[in-house]
ZALO-87754 format. One line per 2 residues: number of its first residue (from 0); their letters; for each residue x, y, z of C-alpha. Coordinates in pm, whole numbers. Layout:
% ZALO-87754
NUM = a = X Y Z  ... .
% end
This chain:
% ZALO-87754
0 = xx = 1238 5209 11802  871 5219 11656 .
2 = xx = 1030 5466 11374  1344 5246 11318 .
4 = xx = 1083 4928 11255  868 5158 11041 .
6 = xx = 1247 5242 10812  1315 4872 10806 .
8 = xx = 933 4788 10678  965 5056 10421 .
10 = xx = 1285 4963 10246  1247 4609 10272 .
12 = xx = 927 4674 10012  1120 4877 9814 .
14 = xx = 1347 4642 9772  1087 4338 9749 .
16 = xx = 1172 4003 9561  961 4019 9193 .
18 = xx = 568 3903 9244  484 3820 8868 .
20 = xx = 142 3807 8858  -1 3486 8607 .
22 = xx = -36 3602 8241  -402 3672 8161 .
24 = xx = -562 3832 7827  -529 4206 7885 .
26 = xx = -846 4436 7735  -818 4618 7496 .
28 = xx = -583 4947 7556  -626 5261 7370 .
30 = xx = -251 5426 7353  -206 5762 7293 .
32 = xx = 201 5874 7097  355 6130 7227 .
34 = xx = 486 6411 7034  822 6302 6860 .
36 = xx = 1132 6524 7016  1246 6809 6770 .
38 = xx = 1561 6934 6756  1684 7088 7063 .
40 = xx = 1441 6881 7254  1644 6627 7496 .
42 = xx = 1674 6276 7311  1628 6064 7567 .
44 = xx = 1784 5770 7381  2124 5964 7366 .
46 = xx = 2117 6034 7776  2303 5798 8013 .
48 = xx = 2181 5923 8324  1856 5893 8564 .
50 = xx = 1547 5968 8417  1180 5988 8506 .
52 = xx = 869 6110 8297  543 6240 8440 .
54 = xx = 304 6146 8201  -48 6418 8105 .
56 = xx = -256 6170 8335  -87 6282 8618 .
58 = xx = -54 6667 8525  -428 6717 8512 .
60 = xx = -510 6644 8887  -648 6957 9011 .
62 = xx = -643 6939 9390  -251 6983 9424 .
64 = xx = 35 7198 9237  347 7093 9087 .
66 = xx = 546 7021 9318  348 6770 9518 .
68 = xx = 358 6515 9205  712 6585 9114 .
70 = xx = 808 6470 9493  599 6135 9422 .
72 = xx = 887 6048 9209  1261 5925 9356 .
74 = xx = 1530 6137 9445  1269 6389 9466 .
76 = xx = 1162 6630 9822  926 6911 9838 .
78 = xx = 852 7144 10066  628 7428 10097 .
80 = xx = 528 7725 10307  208 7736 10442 .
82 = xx = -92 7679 10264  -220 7616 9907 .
84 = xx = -31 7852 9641  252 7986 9856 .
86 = xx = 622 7916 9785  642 7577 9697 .
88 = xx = 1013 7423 9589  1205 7079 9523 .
90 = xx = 1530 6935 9643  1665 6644 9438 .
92 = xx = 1966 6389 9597  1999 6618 9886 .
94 = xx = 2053 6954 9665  1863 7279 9720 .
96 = xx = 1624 7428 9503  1854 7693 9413 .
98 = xx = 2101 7412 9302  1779 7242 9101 .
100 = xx = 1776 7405 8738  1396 7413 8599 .
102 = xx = 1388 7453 8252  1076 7497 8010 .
104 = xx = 1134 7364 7710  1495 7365 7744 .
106 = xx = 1545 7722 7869  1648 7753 8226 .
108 = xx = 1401 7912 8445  1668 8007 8709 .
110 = xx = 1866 8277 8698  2105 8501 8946 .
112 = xx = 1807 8710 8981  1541 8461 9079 .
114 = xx = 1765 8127 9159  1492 7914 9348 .
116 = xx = 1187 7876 9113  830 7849 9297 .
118 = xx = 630 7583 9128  357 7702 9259 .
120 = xx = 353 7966 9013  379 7719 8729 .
122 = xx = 15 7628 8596  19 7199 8571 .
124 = xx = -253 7284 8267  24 7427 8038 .
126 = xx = 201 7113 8084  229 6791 7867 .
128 = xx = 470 6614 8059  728 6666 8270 .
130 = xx = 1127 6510 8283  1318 6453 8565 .
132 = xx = 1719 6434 8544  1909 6333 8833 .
134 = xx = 2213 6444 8904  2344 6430 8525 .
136 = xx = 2215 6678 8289  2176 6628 7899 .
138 = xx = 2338 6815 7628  2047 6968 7538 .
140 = xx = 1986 7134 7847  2259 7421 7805 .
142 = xx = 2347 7466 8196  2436 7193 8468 .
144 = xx = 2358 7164 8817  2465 6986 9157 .
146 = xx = 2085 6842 9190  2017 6798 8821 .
148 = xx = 1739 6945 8602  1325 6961 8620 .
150 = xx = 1271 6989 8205  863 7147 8152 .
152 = xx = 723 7031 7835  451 7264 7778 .
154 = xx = 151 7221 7548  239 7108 7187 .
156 = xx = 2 7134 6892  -255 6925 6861 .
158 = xx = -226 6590 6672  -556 6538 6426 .
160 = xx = -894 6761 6520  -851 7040 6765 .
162 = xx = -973 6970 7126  -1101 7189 7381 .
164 = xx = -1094 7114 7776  -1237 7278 8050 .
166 = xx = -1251 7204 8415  -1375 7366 8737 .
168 = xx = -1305 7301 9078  -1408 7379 9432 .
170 = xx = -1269 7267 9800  -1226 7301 10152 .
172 = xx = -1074 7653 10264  -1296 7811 10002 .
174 = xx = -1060 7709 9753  -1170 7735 9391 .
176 = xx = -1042 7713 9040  -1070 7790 8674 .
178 = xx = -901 7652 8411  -965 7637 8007 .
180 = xx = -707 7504 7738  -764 7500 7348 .
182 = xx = -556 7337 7082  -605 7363 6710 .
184 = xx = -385 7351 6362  -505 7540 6012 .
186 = xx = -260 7405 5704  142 7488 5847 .
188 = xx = -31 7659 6117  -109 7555 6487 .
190 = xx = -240 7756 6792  -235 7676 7200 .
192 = xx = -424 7842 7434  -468 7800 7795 .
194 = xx = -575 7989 8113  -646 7949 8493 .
196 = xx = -792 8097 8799  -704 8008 9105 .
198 = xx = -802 8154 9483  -813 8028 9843 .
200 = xx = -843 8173 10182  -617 7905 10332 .
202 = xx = -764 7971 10671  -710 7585 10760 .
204 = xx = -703 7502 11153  -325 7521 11299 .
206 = xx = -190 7466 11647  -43 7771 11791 .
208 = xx = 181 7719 12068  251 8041 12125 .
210 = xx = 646 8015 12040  646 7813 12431 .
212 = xx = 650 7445 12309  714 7320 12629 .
214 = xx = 423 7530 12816  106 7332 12644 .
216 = xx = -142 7519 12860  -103 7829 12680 .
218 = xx = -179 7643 12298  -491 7691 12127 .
220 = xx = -652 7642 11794  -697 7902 11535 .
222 = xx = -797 7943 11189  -470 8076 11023 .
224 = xx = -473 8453 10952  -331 8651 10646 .
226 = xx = -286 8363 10413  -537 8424 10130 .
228 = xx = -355 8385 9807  -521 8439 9393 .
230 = xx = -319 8319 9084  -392 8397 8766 .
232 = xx = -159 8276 8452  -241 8204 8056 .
234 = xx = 1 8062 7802  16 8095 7427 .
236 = xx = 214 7939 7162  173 7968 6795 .
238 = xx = 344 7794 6546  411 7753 6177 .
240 = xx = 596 7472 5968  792 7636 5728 .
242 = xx = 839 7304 5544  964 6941 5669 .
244 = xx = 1291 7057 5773  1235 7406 5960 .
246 = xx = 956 7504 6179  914 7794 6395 .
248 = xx = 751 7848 6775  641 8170 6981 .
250 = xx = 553 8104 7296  433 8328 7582 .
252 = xx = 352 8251 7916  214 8515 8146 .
254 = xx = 98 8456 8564  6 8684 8824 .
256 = xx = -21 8592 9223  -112 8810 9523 .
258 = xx = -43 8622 9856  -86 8710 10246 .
260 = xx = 207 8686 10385  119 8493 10764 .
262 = xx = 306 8591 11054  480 8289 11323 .
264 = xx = 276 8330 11582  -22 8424 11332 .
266 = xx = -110 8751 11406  -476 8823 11379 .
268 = xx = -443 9161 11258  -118 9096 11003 .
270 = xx = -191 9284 10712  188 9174 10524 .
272 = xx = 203 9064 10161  389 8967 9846 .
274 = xx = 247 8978 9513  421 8859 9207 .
276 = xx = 394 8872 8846  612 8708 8559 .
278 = xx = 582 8641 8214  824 8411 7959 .
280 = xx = 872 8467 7614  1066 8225 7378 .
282 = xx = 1065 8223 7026  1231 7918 6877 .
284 = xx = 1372 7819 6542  1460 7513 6367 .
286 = xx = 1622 7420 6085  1738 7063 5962 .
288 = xx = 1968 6947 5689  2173 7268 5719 .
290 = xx = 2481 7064 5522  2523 6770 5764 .
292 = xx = 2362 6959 6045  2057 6987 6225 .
294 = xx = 2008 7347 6467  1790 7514 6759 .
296 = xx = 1829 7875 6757  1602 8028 7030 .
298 = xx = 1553 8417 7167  1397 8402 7550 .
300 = xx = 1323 8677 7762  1209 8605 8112 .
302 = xx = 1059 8839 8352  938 8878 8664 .
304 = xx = 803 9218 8917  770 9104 9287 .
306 = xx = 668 9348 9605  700 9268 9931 .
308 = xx = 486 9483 10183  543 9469 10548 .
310 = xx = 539 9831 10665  418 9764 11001 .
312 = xx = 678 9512 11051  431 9248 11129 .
314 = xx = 645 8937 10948  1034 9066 10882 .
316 = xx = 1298 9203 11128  1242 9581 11000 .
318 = xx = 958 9775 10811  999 9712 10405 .
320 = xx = 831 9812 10139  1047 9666 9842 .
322 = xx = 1004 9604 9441  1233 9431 9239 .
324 = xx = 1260 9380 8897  1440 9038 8768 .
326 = xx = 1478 8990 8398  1680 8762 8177 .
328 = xx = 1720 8808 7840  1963 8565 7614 .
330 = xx = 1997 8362 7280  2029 7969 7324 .
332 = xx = 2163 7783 6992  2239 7416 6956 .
334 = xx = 2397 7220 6693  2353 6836 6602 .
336 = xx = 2574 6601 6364  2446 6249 6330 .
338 = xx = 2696 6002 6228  2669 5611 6170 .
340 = xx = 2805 5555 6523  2693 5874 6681 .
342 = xx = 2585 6206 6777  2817 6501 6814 .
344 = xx = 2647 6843 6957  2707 7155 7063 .
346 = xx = 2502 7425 7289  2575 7770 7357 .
348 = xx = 2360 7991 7591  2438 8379 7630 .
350 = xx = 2239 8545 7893  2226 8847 8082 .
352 = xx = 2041 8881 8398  1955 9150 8648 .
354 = xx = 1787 9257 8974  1725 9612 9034 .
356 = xx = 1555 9651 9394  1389 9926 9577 .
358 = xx = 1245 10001 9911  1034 10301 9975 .
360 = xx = 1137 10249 10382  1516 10187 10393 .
362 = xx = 1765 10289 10174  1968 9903 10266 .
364 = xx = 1767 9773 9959  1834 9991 9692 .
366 = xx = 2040 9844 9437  2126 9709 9071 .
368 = xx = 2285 9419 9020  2348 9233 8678 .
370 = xx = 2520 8911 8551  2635 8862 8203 .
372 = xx = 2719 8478 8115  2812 8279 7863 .
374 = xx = 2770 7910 7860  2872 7621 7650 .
376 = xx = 2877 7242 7626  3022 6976 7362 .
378 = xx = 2929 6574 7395  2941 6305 7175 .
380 = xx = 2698 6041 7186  2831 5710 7059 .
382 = xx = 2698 5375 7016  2894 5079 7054 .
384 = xx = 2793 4708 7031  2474 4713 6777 .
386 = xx = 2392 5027 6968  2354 4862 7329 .
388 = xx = 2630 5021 7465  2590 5408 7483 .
390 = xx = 2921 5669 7611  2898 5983 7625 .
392 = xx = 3169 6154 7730  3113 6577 7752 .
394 = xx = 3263 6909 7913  3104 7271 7982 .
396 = xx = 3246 7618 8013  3070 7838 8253 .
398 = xx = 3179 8222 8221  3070 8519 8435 .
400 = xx = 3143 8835 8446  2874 9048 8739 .
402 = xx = 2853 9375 8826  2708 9547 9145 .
404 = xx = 2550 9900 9179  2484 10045 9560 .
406 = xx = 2590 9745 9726  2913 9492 9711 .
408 = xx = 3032 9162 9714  3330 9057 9899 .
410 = xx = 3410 9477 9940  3397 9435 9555 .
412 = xx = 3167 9584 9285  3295 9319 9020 .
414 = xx = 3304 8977 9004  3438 8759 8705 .
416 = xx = 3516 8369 8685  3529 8100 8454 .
418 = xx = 3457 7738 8511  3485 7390 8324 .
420 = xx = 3310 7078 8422  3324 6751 8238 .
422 = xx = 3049 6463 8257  3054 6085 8148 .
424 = xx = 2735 5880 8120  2761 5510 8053 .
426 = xx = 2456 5312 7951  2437 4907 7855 .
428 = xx = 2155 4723 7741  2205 4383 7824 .
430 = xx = 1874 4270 7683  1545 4357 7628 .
432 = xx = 1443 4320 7990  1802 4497 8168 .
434 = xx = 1994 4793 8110  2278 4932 8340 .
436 = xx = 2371 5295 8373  2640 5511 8556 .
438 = xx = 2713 5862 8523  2944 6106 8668 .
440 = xx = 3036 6466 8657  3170 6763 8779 .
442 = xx = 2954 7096 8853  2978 7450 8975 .
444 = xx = 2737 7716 9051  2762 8156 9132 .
446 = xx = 2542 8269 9439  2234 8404 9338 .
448 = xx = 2145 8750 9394  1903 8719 9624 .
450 = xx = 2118 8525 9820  2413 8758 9839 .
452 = xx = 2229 9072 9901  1798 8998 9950 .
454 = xx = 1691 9053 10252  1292 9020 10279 .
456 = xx = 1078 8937 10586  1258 8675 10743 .
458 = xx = 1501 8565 10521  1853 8782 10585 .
460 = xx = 2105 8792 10288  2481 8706 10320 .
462 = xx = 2724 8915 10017  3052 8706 10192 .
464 = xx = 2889 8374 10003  3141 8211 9791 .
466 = xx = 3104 7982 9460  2997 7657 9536 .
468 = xx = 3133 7317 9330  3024 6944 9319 .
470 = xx = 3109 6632 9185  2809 6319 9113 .
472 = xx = 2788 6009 9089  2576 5690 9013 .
474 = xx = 2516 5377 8948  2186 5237 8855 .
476 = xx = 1963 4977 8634  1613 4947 8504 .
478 = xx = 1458 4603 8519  1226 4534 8333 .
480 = xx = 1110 4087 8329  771 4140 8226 .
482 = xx = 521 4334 8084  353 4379 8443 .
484 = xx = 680 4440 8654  924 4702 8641 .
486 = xx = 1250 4832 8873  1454 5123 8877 .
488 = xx = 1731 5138 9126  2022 5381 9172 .
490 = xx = 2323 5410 9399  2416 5770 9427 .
492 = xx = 2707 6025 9573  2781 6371 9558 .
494 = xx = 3082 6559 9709  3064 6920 9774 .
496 = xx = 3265 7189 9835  3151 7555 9997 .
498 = xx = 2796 7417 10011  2535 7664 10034 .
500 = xx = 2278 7616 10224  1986 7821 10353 .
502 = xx = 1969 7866 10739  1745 7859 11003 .
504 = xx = 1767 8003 11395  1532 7898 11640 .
506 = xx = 1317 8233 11595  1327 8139 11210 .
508 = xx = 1523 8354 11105  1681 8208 10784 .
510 = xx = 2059 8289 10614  2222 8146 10314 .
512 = xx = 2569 8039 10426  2859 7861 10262 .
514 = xx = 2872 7510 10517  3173 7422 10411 .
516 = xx = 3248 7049 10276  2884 6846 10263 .
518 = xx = 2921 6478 10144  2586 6303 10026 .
520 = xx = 2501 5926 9945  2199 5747 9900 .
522 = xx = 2001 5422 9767  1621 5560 9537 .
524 = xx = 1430 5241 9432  1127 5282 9254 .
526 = xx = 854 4991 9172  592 4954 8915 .
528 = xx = 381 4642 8983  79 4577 8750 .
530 = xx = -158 4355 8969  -405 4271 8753 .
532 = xx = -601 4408 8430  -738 4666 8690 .
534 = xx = -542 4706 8976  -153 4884 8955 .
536 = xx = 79 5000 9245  365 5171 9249 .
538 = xx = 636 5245 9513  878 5466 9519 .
540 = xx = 1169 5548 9793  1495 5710 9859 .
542 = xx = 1729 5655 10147  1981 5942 10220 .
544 = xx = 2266 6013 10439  2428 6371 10418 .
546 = xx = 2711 6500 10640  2877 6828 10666 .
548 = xx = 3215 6883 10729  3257 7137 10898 .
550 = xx = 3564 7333 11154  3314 7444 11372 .
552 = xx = 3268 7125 11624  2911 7182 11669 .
554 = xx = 2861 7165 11310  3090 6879 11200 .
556 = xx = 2968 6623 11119  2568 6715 11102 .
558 = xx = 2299 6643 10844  2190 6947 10620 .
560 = xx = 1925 7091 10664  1625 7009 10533 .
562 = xx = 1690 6732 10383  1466 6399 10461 .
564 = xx = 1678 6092 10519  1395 5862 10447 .
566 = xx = 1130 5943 10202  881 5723 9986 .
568 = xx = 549 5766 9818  308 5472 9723 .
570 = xx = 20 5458 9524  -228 5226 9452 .
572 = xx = -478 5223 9161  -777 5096 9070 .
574 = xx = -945 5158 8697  -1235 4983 8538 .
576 = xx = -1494 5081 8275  -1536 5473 8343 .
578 = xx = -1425 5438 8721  -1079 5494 8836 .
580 = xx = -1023 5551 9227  -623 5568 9370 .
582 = xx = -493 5596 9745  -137 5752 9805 .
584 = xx = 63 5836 10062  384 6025 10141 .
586 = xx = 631 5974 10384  936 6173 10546 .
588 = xx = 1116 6133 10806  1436 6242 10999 .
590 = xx = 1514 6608 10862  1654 6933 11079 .
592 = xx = 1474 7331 11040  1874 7418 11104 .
594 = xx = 2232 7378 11055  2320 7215 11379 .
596 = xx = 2025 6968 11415  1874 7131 11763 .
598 = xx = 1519 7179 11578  1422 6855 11445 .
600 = xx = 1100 6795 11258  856 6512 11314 .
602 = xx = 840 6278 11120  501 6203 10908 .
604 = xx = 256 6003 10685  38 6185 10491 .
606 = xx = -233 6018 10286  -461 6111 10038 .
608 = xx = -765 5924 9781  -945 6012 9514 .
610 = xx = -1182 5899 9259  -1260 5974 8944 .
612 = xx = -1617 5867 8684  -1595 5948 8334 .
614 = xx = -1959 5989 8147  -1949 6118 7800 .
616 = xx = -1715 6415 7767  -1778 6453 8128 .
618 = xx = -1563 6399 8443  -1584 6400 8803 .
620 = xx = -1354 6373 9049  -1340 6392 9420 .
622 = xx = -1003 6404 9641  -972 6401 9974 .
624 = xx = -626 6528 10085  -393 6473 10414 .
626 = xx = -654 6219 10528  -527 6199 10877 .
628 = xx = -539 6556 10949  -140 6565 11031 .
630 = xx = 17 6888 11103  322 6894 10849 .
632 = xx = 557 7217 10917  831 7234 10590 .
634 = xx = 926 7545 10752  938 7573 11120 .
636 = xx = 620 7759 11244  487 7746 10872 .
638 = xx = 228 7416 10843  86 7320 10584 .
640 = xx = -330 7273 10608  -519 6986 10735 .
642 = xx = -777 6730 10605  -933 6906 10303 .
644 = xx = -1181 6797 10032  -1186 6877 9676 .
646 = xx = -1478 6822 9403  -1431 6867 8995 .
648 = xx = -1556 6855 8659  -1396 6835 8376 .
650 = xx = -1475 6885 8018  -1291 6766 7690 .
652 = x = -1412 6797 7341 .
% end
């Protein structure tokens, strides 16, 4: 009852009555404009759909990764495995990772190689901001998914004199980190650079029961074993403005990450590991006033080496010793026609991507595997009603066409398909303080590679997996009745057929497997409350029911897994002079490790402060993280650490 009166408490703020504080003379605020959107770049005043922006402010914490502040938003989980740089991945509205596209800037990071991207390999330093799409994806963004899209915005040129940051940061675990960014332009030229260091031992405190849960004399305490992790990553991007109409960008993004791979019942002597390294390269063109036209051509290669190394068998169900090789390679271009009472555009994304995979041990993962696709998308943006009524109706083609070397799909070594999915967005502005939205589309997605055939440590692959499908829906509106208040709601529902969903057995053991039908729906509120001059809160939560349909009785009619039912994040912030000190917390509740709800997870709070004094070009912050020393399993068997304490200084010029 206790957690029921703890839901009730939380939604009933969420969905508070509108405290306007009394108008009062505000101090004088120093705003920084962000960079204008180019061509190609999403224009957020021609999408219909959810949105959310994470703002530089919040990118340059440096006690947590990626993923922790993208689940601060609504519609938003995370979870992660272990300790501070392992896997770490999103859900959004009650879709996987893999069903999550993350793009950076524009190109999709996903691919049938490497479908589930790990954010904790993404560097928040080589970020400007960050937008979050629910559900409904813009034109822009050439590919669709079931969950919607995570859009990077990396580091853009600098606007006026070049600055220089630096920061440097130390913490509990023996946890330390590097980081240095530089941005400069010379005439039509302009130069980013930025790099990082990162290292931990992890060896936080855990509670190992000993895989007897219900035999607490045998627990004990132990530092956890094997889970040291290093990162290293650097980005690059040089530009030139050929004149006012056509500009070109080369960007290259490079990271590097050896991580202990910790065993269930954390074997002291586990020597297991996986190291990983990746680079992106995109070079992007742009050309405007090409006859009534304005166009995006862009050239990306993606790549990324990973080895896996357990040949004692110490983590996985069978010695392995496996490298594979994922690469994309493709040509993105997109054409725009403004008219007096629109925007007509097109996108079209070719892309090939493979996985070749080798294991010195067994010969069960030795193959080559490649997908060739072609994508495309047509919408028209129109504006109705002095522009405060936006449609945009749209449809995308999806063609594949895969082929499979030493190992089959389905008893096949081929696989071709072709899909279409239409989307309508509908946004009014009923005035200057309410606009209503609703959105809703259809969207399919291929198994990923790794999920038909890779088999690594624990995680078994399943080649029977067939195409999944969706269809979204929503219904929302931003509220806006002051310059101190602000509300964004949304009523959302998602039907889905052949689900996949990752799998896990009580010795966690985990299987991609199609679920069969999976029907989600689900309330997100978020609140922005300005207090006073100094003080802000904000509140966000999202209430969600999912159900699977399945003919197995003793799956019908369960929750996927997963997949919080109740989640919320709240912050409060205080800022005056050179001092600015927040508290958050994050809350989840309700979820399952596996398909037929036996392994439940508890439920948990998990708070966090920090504060921050600015002197000169100076800054120092200190964070204190999971405050109440909670033990928070993702993963069953996998926790995440404890209390821990993080000091930094910054540097901008």
């Amino acid at each position: 009852m206790r957690y029921l009166h703890l839901k009730i408490c939380v939604l009933c703020l969420a969905l508070s009555p509108i405290f306007v504080v009394a108008d009062t003379e505000l101090e004088t605020i120093n705003v920084i404009a962000e960079d204008e959107p180019q061509t190609g770049d999403v224009q957020l005043e021609e999408h219909a759909g959810s949105h959310q922006r994470i703002k530089k402010i919040e990118l340059q914490r440096q006690d947590v990764n990626l993923g922790d502040i993208l689940a601060n938003e609504t519609g938003v989980q995370f979870r992660q495995v272990g300790g501070l740089g392992a896997l770490s991945t999103v859900t959004m509205r009650g879709a996987s990772s893999a069903q999550t596209g993350v793009f950076l800037d524009g190109i999709m990071l996903n691919s049938a190689g490497n479908s589930t991207i790990d954010l904790s390999m993404l560097e928040l330093l080589n970020l400007t901001s960050v937008d979050i799409y629910r559900s409904s994806t813009p034109a822009q963004l050439s590919n669709a998914n079931i969950g919607g899209a995570v859009n990077l915005n990396s580091l853009g040129p600098a606007n006026g004199n070049p600055n220089t940051s630096a920061a440097i940061t130390g913490g509990s675990f023996n946890t330390h980190r590097v980081q240095f960014s530089h941005r400069s332009s010379h005439n039509k030229w302009d130069v980013v650079a930025a790099a990082s260091r990162e290292a931990s031992d992890n060896s936080f405190e855990l509670l190992n029961n000993n895989a007897t849960p219900l035999n607490p004399n045998d627990d004990t305490i132990e530092k956890r074993n094997n889970a040291q992790v290093t990162k290293l990553s650097a980005l690059s991007r040089i530009g030139f403005q050929w004149s006012r109409d056509a500009r070109s960008d080369f960007l290259l993004q490079l990271a590097g990450r050896d991580l202990g791979i910790p065993e269930w019942l954390n074997a002291e002597k586990n020597e297991a590991s996986y190291d990983t390294d990746s680079a992106e390269f995109q070079f992007v063109n742009r050309f405007n006033g090409v006859g009534d036209w304005n166009t995006s051509l862009s050239f990306f290669q993606h790549y990324q080496n990973n080895h896996y190394l357990d040949a004692l068998s110490q983590v996985g169900l069978a010695p392995q010793d496996t490298r594979s090789e994922v690469k994309t390679t493709g040509i993105k271009s997109y054409w725009e026609r403004i008219g007096e009472s629109g925007t007509f555009s097109f996108n079209a994304s070719v892309r090939k991507e493979t996985l070749d995979s080798e294991d010195a041990l067994t010969l069960t993962q030795n193959y080559s595997v490649s997908r060739r696709s072609i994508s495309a998308s047509m919408q028209y943006a129109l504006f109705a009603k002095d522009t405060r009524l936006l449609v945009t109706p749209s449809i995308r083609m999806y063609m594949v066409d895969d082929d499979f070397v030493g190992i089959s799909r389905l008893t096949n070594n081929t696989h071709t398909d072709t899909k279409f999915s239409p989307q309508l967005g509908v946004r009014y502005t009923v005035n200057d303080k309410l606009t209503l939205r609703s959105s809703i589309g259809k969207f399919n997605r291929e198994p990923a590679f790794a999920e038909l055939f890779g088999s690594r440590g624990l995680i078994v692959g399943n080649s029977n997996l067939l195409p999944e499908a969706g269809v979204n829906a929503d219904i929302g509106f931003t509220l806006t009745p002051n310059n101190r208040f602000q509300m964004d709601a949304s009523l959302f529902g998602s039907w889905r057929d052949e689900l996949i969903a990752l799998l896990f057995d009580s010795q966690g053991v985990g299987r991609s497997a199609n679920v069969g039908e999976a029907q989600v729906f689900g309330l997100e509120v978020g609140n922005n409350y300005l207090l006073s001059d100094q003080l802000s809160l904000r509140f966000n939560t999202t209430y969600q029911l999912s159900r699977n349909i399945a003919d197995n009785p003793a799956l019908d009619n369960r929750e996927l897994p997963g997949e919080a039912r109740l989640s919320a994040h709240t912050k409060l912030q205080y800022r005056k002079d050179n001092i600015r000190t927040w508290f958050e917390s994050n809350y989840k509740s309700d979820f399952f490790y596996d398909q037929a709800n036996l392994l439940p997870s508890e439920s948990y709070w998990l708070h966090s402060a920090g504060i921050e004094y600015q002197w000169h070009d100076f800054q120092i912050g200190v964070t204190a993280n999971n405050i109440g020393n909670d033990a928070i399993q993702d993963y069953n068997g996998f926790p995440r650490p404890g209390r821990s304490y993080f000091i930094s200084l910054n540097y901008k010029l």
